[in-house]
C-alpha positions as CSV (number, residue, x, y, z in Angstrom):
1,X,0.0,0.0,0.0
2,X,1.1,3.7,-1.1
3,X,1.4,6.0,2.0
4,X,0.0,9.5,1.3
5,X,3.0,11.5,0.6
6,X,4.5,9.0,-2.4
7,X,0.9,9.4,-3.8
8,X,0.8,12.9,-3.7
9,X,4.1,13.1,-5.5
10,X,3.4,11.0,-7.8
11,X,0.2,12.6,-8.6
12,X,2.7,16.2,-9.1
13,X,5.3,14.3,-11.1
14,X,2.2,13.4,-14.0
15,X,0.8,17.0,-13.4
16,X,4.5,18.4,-14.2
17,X,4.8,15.9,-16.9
18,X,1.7,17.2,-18.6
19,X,2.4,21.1,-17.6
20,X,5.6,20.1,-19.7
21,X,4.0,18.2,-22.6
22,X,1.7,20.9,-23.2
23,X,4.2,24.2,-23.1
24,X,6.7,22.0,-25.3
25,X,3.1,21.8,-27.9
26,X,2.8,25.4,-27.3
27,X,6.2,26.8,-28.0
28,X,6.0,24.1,-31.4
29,X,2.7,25.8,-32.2
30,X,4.0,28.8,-31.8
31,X,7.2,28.7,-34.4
32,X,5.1,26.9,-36.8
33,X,2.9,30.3,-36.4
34,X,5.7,32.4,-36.8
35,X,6.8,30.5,-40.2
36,X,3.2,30.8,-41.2
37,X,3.0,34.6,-41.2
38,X,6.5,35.2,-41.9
39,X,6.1,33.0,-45.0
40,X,2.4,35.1,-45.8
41,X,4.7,38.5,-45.4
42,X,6.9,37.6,-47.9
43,X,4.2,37.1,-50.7
């Protein structure tokens, strides 16, 4: 059985994990954004 602590770490670690999925999504999005318009700007 889990004590209370190791679960509540554990249930952080995924939370970080997904903080960090998502802002490493976002930062992509964001430089395929930047190509998009840049790329629009030059026609």
């Amino acid at each position: 059985m889990m004590n209370p602590a190791s679960r509540w770490n554990s249930a952080f670690e995924s939370m970080w994990v997904k903080a960090e999925i998502n802002m490493r999504w976002y930062i992509i999005e964001i430089e395929f954004f930047k190509k998009k318009v840049k790329r629009l700007n030059c026609n």
